[in-house]
C-alpha positions, 0 to 999 in steps of 0.5 A, a space after each residue: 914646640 909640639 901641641 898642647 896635647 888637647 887634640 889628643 885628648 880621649 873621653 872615657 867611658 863615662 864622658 867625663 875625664 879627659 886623658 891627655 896622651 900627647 904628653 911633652 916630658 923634659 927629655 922630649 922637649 930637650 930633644 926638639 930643642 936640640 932638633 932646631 939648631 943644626 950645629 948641636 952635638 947633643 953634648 948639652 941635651 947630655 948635660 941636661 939630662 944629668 942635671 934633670 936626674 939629680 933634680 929627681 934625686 933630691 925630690 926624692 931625697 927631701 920627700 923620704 928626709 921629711 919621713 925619716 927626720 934627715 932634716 936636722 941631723 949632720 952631726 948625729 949618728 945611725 944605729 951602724 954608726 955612720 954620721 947621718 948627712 944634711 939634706 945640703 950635702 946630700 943635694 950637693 953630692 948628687 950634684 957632684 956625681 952626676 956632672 961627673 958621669 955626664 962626661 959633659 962638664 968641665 968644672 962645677 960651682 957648687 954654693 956648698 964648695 969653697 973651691 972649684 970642682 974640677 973633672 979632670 977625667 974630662 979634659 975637653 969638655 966644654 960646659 961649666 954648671 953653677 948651681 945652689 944644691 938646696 937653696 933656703 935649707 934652713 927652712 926644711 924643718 918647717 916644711 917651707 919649699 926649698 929649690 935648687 938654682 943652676 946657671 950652665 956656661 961653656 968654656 971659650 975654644 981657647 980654654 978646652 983641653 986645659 985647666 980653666 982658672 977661676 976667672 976663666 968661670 967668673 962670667 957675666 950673666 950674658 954668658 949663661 946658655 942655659 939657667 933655671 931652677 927646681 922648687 920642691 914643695 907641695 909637687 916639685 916644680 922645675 923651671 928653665 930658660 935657654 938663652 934667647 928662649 922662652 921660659 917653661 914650667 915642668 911639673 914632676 909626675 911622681 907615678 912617671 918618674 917624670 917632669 911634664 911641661 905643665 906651664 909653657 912660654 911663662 911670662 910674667 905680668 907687667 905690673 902687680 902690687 906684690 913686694 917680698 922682701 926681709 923687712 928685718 933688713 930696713 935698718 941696714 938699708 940706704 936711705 933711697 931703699 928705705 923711701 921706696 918700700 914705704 912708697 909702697 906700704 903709703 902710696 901719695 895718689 889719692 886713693 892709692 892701694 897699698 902693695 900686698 907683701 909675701 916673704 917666704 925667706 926662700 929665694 927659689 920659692 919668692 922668685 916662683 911666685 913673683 914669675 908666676 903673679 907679678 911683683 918685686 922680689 928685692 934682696 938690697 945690698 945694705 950696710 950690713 952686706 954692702 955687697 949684697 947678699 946673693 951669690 952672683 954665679 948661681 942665684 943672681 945670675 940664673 933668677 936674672 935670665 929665668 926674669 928677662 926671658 919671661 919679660 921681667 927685668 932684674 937689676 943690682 943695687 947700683 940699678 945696673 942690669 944684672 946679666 951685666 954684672 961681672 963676678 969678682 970671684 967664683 962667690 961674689 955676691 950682689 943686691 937684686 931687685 927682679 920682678 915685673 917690668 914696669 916695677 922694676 922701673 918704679 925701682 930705677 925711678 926711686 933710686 935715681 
């Protein structure tokens, strides 16, 4: 990893603000990367790239919809007449063309697709991307961040050339090459982690075009007394569920401090916070949803390997770790608990 760029710092004339010149932007940091394994193609740098560009288009495309009202609006209709598209879809078809012109991915699991997009023109690609286009959609008209969540698999020798069937993408999350998420709020914010990697933050630099590595090997504290979880659920929830969190709200120990809650109802905003601050995120499988609620391939999945890689744990409700967790179809969904290590623990403890 090149340096933080301080050395290269230059005062400026009144002494006071420091210019870093050295700057480290995604497309850099992907191709030191690449340097460091001898055996790569750059077939995967090309794929990142395409993903890093369609993360640019959204940005931009949830920046200009929150001006020009594109937020609420499927169904309705512009002065030419052409129906006006939601944000989801917008998302989802950029995703769509740029894994298509990358030439690098085989096929493409999309949250907003039923079925498995496939990229016949590219019968021997190796790489396979899961992704939530815009995930908490429903929040954008309250202006509450929204992210996309990706995973990227690759295809087994034995697959590449034909036509992988679905359980042939139905991969654990031991599988994921790579994973990570972009957050669009305030500034948009893109987070990713190699397998057996580190995990690093990138910040998107509007007047560069460009995402900065702002936050490098991100670990997440060990312990925190932060929970973010839909309290509305409680009711559905197991009986163990229900004991764990009221342990929370009314600790036994004398003198025990009550656990602060944050719940902003979007999975790539409350995972953003609980990397960056500590705590239990948790989405429990419950009476209502007795599989759970999140998708396993492109939310359970890529929040699990982004948490263990920074030194956080993630589990199912079963409390089985959730990178172990093998989908059933290309939209099987799980509980997850994710956070801090130590609070993961306190988690398994309750369920015992």
């Amino acid at each position: 990893m090149a340096g933080n760029g301080e050395s290269n710092g230059h005062t400026t004339g009144t002494g006071q603000e420091k210019i870093n010149t050295d700057i480290i932007t995604l497309t850099r940091f992907l191709t030191e990367e690449q340097a460091k394994h001898k055996e790569a193609t750059g077939d995967f740098t090309l794929l990142c790239h395409a993903l890093q560009f369609s993360f640019k288009s959204i940005a931009y495309y949830i920046r200009r919809a929150t001006l020009i009202n594109l937020t609420g609006l499927a169904g309705s209709s512009n002065i030419t007449g052409d129906d006006q598209k939601k944000l989801d879809v917008i998302g989802n078809d950029l995703f769509i063309a740029a894994m298509r012109g990358s030439g690098r991915c085989r096929a493409l699991i999309s949250e907003e697709v039923d079925e498995i997009i496939y990229f016949d023109e590219h019968p021997n690609a190796r790489y396979v991307v899961a992704c939530d286009p815009i995930d908490g959609s429903s929040n954008l008209d309250a202006g509450v961040s929204v992210g996309t969540i990706f995973g990227i698999m690759k295809l087994p020798d034995s697959v590449i050339g034909s036509k992988p069937k679905p359980e042939d993408l139905q991969m654990p999350g031991t599988e994921l090459l790579a994973a990570g998420f972009t957050m669009y709020g305030a500034s948009t914010q893109l987070v990713i982690t190699l397998k057996g990697g580190t995990v690093n933050g990138f910040t998107m630099d509007n007047a560069l075009g460009e995402f900065i590595l702002t936050h490098p090997n991100m670990r997440i504290p060990k312990k925190r007394g932060i929970y973010s979880v839909n309290e509305g659920n409680s009711l559905y929830w197991s009986d163990k569920t229900k004991a764990y969190f009221e342990s929370l709200k009314y600790p036994k120990e004398e003198g025990g401090k009550p656990y602060s809650s944050r719940y902003i109802g979007s999975m790539v905003a409350d995972a953003y916070r609980t990397l960056l601050y500590g705590g239990i995120f948790a989405y429990p499988a419950d009476k209502k949803s007795p599989k759970g609620k999140l998708r396993i391939l492109y939310e359970c999945a890529p929040m699990a390997l982004v948490m263990e890689n920074a030194g956080g744990q993630a589990i199912d409700s079963h409390m089985q770790r959730m990178l172990e967790v093998q989908p059933k179809g290309i939209h099987d969904r799980s509980g997850i608990f994710m956070g801090s290590h130590d609070e993961v623990e306190k988690v398994i403890a309750a369920h015992k």
